[in-house]
C-alpha positions in Angstrom: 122.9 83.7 62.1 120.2 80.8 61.0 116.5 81.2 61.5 116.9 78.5 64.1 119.7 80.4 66.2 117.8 83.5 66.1 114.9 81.7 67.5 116.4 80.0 69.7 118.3 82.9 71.5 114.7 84.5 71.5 112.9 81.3 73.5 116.3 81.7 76.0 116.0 85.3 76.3 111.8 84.9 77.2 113.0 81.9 79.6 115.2 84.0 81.3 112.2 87.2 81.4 110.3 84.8 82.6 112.4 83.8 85.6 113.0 87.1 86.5 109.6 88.1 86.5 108.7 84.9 88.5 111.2 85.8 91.0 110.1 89.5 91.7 107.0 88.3 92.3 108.0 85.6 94.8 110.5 88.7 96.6 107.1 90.7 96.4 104.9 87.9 97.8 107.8 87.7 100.6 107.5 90.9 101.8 103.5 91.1 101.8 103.6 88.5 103.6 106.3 90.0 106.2 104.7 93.5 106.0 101.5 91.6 107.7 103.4 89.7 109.9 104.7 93.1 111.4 100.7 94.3 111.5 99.6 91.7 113.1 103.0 91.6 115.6 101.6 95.4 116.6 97.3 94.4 117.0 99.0 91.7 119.5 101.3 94.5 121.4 98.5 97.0 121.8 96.1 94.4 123.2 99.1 93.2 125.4 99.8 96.9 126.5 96.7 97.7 127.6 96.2 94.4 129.5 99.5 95.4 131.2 99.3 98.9 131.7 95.4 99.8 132.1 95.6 102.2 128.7 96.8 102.7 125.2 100.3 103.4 124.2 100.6 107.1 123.5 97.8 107.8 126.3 99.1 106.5 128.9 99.4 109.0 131.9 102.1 107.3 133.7 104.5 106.3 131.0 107.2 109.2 131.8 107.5 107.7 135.6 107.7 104.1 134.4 110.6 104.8 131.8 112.3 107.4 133.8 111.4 110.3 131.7 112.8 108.6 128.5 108.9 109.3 126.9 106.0 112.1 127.7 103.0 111.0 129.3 99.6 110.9 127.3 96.1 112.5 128.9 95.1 108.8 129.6 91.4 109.7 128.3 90.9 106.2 126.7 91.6 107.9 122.8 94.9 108.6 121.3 94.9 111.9 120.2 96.7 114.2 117.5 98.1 113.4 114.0 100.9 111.4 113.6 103.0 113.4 112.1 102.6 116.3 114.9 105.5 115.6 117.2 103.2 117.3 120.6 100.8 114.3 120.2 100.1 111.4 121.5 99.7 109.4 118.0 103.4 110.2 118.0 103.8 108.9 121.4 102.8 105.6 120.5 105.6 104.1 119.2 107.8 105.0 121.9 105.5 103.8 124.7 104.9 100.5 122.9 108.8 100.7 121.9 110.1 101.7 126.1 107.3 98.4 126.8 109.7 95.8 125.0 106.2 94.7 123.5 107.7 95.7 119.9 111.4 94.3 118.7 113.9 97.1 117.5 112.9 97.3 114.1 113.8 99.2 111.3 112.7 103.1 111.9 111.9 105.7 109.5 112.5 109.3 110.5 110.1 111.9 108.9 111.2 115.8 109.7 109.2 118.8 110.0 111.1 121.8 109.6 108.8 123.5 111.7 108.5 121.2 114.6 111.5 120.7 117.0 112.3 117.1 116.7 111.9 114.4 113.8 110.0 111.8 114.2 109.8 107.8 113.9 107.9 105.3 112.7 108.6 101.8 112.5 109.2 100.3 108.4 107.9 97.5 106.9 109.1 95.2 104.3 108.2 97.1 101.6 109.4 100.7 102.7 106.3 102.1 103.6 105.7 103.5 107.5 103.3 102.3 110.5 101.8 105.3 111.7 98.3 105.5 114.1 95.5 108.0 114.3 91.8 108.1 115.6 89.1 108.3 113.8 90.4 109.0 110.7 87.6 110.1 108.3 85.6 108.2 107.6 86.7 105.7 110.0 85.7 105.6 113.9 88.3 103.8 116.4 91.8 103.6 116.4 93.3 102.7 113.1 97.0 101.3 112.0 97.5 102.7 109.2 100.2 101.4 106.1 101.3 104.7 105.3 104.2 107.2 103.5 107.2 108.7 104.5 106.5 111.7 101.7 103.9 112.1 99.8 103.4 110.2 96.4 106.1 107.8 97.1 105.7 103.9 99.1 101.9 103.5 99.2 100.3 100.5 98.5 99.1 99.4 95.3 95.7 97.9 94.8 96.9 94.7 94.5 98.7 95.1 97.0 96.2 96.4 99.5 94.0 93.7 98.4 96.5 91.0 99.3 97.1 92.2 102.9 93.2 92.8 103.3 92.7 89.2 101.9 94.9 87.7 104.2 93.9 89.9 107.7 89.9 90.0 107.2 88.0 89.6 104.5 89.0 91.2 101.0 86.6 93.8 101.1 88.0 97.6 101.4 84.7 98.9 102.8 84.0 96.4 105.3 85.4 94.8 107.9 89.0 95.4 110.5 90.8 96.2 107.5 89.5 99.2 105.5 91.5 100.9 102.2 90.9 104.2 100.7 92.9 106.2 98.5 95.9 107.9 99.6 96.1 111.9 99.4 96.8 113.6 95.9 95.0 110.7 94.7 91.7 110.6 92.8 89.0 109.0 95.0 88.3 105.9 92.7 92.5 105.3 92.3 91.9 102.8 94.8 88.7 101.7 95.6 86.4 101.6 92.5 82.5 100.5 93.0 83.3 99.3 96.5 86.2 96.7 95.2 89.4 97.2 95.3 90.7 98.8 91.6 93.1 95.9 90.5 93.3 97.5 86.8 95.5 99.9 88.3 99.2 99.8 89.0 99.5 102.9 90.7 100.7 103.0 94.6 97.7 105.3 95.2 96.4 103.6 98.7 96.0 103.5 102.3 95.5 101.0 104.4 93.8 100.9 107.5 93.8 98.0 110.3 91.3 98.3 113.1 93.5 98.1 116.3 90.9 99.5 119.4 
């Protein structure tokens, strides 16, 4: 083979990289972008529950009577209490409440088991295979948060780039400020995510958590 073939299979073989790299990034821009559709679908819902219903899904008091004890009611003390993954609580009411509402479409679910607790659990999936999941005040947060979450630890969180683009797009870029908040996901060093109040773009690592302001 010539000097000329060889190089010419080499220039093919970038142009074809190339166009595969160009494409994973427009699949990855694709589902960013639905992944924040689907935030922004629940922010809507939850403001549209509790115009409807006088509360929060997951602490509302009545829900049990109004879906024929398909769900368990909440307290109805204004806060939706518990951890997510904690299957008495209301955070893991929420989903169903907002679900039983019709206020959210029958999306994909992810089921998380505890083989300590009685039942597994759901949580709606976005596009890029991470969970929804809910909580008050998480530290060092005060309100009640979506957060863009994992099924299991170490595996689907959120890059910083990616974090960035969702925060970018919702509120204002800034992981500190604002309705949209990121810190770094458990098992992860503090600055994996957030370095000098930016978000750390040098790394590749899926090492964050993001967190939408929903009440």
């Amino acid at each position: 083979m010539s000097l000329f073939e060889i190089a010419l299979v080499l220039a093919v073989i970038g142009l074809l990289t190339a166009g595969i790299m160009k494409g994973y990034d427009l699949l990855q821009q694709a589902r960013l972008q639905k992944t924040i559709t689907h935030i922004m679908s629940v922010q809507t819902a939850v403001r549209m529950f509790r115009d409807r219903y006088g509360s929060l899904p997951g602490d509302c008091d009545e829900a049990s009577f109004m879906w024929s004890g398909k769900t368990r009611d909440g307290n109805g003390d204004g806060v939706v209490d518990g951890h997510f993954f904690d299957n008495r609580s209301e955070a893991s009411l929420f989903w169903q409440h907002l679900f039983l509402s019709g206020l959210i479409p029958d999306l994909p679910f992810l089921r998380h088991h505890d083989p300590h607790q009685a039942h597994g659990l759901f949580f709606p999936k976005t596009a890029l295979g991470n969970i929804l999941v809910v909580q008050s005040d998480p530290p060092p947060f005060e309100g009640l948060w979506l957060m863009v979450y994992a099924l299991r630890h170490g595996k689907k969180y959120l890059t910083p780039k990616q974090a960035f683009f969702i925060d970018r797009h919702i509120d204002n870029g800034h992981p500190l400020t604002g309705c949209v908040r990121a810190q770094s996901a458990p098992g992860y060093s503090t600055d994996a995510c957030v370095k000098q109040g930016r978000y750390n773009l040098q790394s590749t690592r899926p090492a964050c958590v993001v967190y939408v302001l929903l009440e």
